[in-house]
N, C-alpha and C positions, 0 to 999 in steps of 0.2 A: 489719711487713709492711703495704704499704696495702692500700686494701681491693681488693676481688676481686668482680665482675659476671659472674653467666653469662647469657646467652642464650638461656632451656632452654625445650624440648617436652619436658614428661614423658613423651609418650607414643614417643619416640625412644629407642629402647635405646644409640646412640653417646650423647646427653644426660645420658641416666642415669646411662649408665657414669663420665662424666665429669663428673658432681656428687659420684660414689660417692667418685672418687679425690679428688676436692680433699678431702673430708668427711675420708676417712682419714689424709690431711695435717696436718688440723688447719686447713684451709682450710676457713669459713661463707662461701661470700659471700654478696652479694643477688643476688635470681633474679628474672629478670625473664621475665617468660610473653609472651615476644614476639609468640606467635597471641592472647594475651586484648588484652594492652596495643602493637598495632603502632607500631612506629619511623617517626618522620619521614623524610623525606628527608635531613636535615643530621643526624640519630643515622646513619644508615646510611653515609653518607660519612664520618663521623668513625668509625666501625668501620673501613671499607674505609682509613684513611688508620692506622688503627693496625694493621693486618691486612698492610699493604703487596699489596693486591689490587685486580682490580679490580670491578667488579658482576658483570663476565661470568665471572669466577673464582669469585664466592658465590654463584649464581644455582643452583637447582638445574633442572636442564634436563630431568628425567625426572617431575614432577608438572605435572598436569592443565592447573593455573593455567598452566602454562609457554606451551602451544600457545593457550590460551583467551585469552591477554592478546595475543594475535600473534606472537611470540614468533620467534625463528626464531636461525641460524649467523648470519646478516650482520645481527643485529641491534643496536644503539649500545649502548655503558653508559647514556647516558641515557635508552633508553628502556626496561634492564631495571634502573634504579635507580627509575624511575615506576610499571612492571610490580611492584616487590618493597613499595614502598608502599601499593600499593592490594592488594595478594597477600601478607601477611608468611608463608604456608605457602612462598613460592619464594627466602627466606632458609635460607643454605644453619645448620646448627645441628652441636652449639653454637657459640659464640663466647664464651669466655672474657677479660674486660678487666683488667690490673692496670696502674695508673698509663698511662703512656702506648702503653703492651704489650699486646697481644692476638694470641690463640692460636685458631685454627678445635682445636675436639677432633676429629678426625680423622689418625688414631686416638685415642681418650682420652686414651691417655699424652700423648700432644703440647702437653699442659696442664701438666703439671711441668716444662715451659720454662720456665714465668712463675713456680713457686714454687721452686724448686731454689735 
């Protein structure tokens, strides 16, 4: 199996739950604490380009940062792909990567696509 990246806020109970499940698979991956260590712009596109989404699909639209960065319905991908680099709390989590494959955990399960 190649290797396996998540995305995780531990302090996210979807995150957790969807470490839990890879763990009991027999899936480690690496974990990447994307609130300590924030994603570039070009990591976040290449998520969004394995994701098949687009910023305004990852974006989460109910935290603070959201309204705080200007934020708004008629708002571009590129300005909520600059919004999520300078905010990495308005990256929507997890995001599970295997090879060129990636999975939002939403719901958890949704992460046994990529290992099944």
């Amino acid at each position: 199996m190649s290797a396996v990246t998540i995305y995780h806020n531990p302090r996210c109970s979807k995150s957790r739950k969807t470490l839990e499940l890879l763990e009991e698979h027999g899936v480690h991956p690496k974990i990447v604490l994307y609130l300590e260590t924030p994603l570039t712009r070009e990591e976040i596109t290449g998520l969004l380009r394995k994701l098949g989404l687009t910023a305004g699909q990852l974006v989460r639209r109910g935290e603070d940062e959201y309204k705080a960065s200007g934020l708004g319905k008629d708002s571009t991908d590129e300005e909520i792909l600059a919004a999520m680099t300078k905010n990495p709390k308005l990256l929507e989590r997890p995001i599970v990567v295997r090879g060129a494959r990636a999975v939002l955990g939403r719901p958890p399960e949704k992460v046994l696509e990529l290992i099944d």
